[in-house]
C-alpha positions as CSV (number, residue, x, y, z in Angstrom):
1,X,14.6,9.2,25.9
2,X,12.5,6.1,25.5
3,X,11.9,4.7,21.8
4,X,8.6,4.3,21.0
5,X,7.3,1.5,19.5
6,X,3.7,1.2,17.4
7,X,2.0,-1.5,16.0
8,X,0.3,-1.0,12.6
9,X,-1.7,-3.1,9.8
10,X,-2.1,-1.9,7.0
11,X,-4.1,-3.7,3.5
12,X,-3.2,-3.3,0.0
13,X,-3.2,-4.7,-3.4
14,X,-1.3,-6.1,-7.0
15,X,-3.6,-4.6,-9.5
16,X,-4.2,-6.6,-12.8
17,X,-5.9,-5.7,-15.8
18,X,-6.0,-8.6,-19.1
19,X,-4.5,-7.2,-21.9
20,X,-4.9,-9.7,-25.1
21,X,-3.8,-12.9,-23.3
22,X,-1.0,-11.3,-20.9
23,X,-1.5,-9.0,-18.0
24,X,-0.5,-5.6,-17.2
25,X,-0.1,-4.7,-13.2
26,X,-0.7,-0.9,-11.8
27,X,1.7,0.5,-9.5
28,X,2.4,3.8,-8.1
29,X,5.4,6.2,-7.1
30,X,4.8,7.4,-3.6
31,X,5.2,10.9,-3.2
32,X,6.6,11.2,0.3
33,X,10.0,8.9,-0.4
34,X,9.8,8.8,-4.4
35,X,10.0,5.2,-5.3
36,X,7.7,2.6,-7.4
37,X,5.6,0.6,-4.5
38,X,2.4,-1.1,-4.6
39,X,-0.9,0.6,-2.9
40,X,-1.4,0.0,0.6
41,X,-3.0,2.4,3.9
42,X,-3.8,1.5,7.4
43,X,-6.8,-0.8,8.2
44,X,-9.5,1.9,9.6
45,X,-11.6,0.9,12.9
46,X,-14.7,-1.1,11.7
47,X,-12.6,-2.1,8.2
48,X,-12.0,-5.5,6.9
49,X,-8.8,-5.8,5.1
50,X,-10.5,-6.4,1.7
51,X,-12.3,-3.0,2.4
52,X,-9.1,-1.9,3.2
53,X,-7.6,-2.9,0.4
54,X,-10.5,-1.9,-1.9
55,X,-10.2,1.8,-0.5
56,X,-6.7,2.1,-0.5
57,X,-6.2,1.4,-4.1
58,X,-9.0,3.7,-4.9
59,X,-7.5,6.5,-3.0
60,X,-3.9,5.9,-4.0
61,X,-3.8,4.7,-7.6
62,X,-7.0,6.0,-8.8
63,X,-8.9,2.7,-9.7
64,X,-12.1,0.4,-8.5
65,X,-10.5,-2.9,-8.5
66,X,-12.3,-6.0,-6.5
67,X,-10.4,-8.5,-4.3
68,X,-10.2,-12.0,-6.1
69,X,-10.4,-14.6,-4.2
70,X,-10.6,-14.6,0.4
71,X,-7.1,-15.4,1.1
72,X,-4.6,-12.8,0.7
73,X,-1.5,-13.6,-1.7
74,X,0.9,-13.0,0.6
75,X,1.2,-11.2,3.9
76,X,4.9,-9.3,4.9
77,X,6.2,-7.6,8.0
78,X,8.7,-5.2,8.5
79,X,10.2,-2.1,10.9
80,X,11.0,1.0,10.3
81,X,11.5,4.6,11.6
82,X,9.8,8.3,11.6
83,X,8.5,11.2,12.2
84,X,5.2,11.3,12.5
85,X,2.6,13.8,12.3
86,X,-1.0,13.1,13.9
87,X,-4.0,15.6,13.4
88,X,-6.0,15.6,16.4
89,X,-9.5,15.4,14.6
90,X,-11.5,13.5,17.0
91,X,-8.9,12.1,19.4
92,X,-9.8,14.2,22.0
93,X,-13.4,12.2,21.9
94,X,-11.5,8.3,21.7
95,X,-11.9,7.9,18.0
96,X,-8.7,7.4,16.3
97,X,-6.3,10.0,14.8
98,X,-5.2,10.3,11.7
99,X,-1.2,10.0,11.1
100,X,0.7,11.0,8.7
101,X,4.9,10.3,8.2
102,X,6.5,14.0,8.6
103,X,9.6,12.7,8.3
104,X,11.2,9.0,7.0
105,X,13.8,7.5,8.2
106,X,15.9,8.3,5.4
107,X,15.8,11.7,4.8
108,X,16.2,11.8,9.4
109,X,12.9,10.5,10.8
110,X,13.7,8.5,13.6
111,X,11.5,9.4,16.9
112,X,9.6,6.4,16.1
113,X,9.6,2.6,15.5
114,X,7.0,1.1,13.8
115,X,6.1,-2.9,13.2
116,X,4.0,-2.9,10.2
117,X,2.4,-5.7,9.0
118,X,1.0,-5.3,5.4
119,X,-1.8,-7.8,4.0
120,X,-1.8,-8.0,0.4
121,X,-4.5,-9.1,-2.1
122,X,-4.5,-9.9,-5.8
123,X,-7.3,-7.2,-7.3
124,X,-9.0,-7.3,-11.0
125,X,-8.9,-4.0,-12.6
126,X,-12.9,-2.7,-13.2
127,X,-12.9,0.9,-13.9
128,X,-9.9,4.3,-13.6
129,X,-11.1,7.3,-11.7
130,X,-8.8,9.1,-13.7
131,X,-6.0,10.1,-11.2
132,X,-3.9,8.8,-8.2
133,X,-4.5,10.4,-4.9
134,X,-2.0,12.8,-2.9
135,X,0.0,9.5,-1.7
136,X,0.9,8.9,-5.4
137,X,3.3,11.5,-7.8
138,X,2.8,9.1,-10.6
139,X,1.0,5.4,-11.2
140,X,1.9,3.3,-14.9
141,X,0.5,0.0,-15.9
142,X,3.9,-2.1,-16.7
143,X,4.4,-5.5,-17.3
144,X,5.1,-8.3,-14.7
145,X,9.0,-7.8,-15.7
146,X,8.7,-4.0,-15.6
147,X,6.7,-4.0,-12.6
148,X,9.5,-6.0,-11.1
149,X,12.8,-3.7,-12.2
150,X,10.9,-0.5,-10.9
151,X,9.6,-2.2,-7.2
152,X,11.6,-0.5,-4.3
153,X,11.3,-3.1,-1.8
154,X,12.1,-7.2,-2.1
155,X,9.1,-7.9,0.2
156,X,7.2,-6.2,-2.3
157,X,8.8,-8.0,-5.0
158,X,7.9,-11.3,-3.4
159,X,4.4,-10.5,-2.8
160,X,4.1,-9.9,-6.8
161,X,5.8,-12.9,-7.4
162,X,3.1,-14.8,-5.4
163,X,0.0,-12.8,-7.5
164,X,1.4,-13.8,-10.6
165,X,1.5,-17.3,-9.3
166,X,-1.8,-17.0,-8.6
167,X,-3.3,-15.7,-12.2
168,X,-1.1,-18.6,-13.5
């Protein structure tokens, strides 16, 4: 059986609020593999990444943040495997389909490889919506040092090293 292969982009933020004269960053614990991440979602036909960014955070973490400055702070890449699981919607007319991960690779998802490439931007805190989204079991403002302990993934770790570069 051939592998398949798809190619994905996906657009995402390091959240900052001022507290006094430090910080405090937002991040969330994904519900579908249980571990601290920052937000992120796939880059939707007609999207910039800022939009994307800007949405994803909304619908994730449960806050309006906007991007600071054009360039992102850091952009990463990486592979992995699953199961996915696509709703039809409006396939069947050439827009695209929504996916969904049945299955990662660590609890046996492997049908499918994926490239993703993830662009990150630093985002100012402006106002909570009071919840995180489905994507999210729990979200916590932490401290830079916090926010680094609980992180799941180094290329996350080094894209939060680079936002707190940037806030100086």
């Amino acid at each position: 059986m051939k592998q398949t292969t798809i190619e994905e982009v996906s657009a995402g933020g390091v959240v900052y609020r001022r507290v006094g004269d430090s910080c405090v960053f937002l991040i969330g614990k994904h519900s579908g593999y249980h571990k601290w991440v920052l937000p992120k979602g796939l880059v939707e036909k007609g999207e910039s990444y800022t939009e994307t960014a800007v949405r994803e955070v909304e619908e994730e973490v449960g806050v309006v943040a906007r991007v600071v400055g054009e360039a992102p702070v850091k952009t990463i890449e990486y592979w992995y495997y699953a199961d996915l699981d696509s709703k039809m919607g409006k396939a069947a007319t050439g827009m695209e389909t929504e996916r969904r991960v049945a299955k990662y690779q660590e609890e046996g998802g492997v049908k499918t490889r994926i490239h993703k490439k993830v662009i990150f931007y630093l985002m100012e805190f402006e106002s909570d919506l009071g919840k995180a989204g489905w994507e999210m079991e729990d979200r916590e403002w932490v401290s830079y040092e916090e926010a680094m302990r609980r992180l799941a993934f180094e290329s996350e770790k080094e894209v939060f090293l680079e936002a707190k570069a940037a806030l100086g």
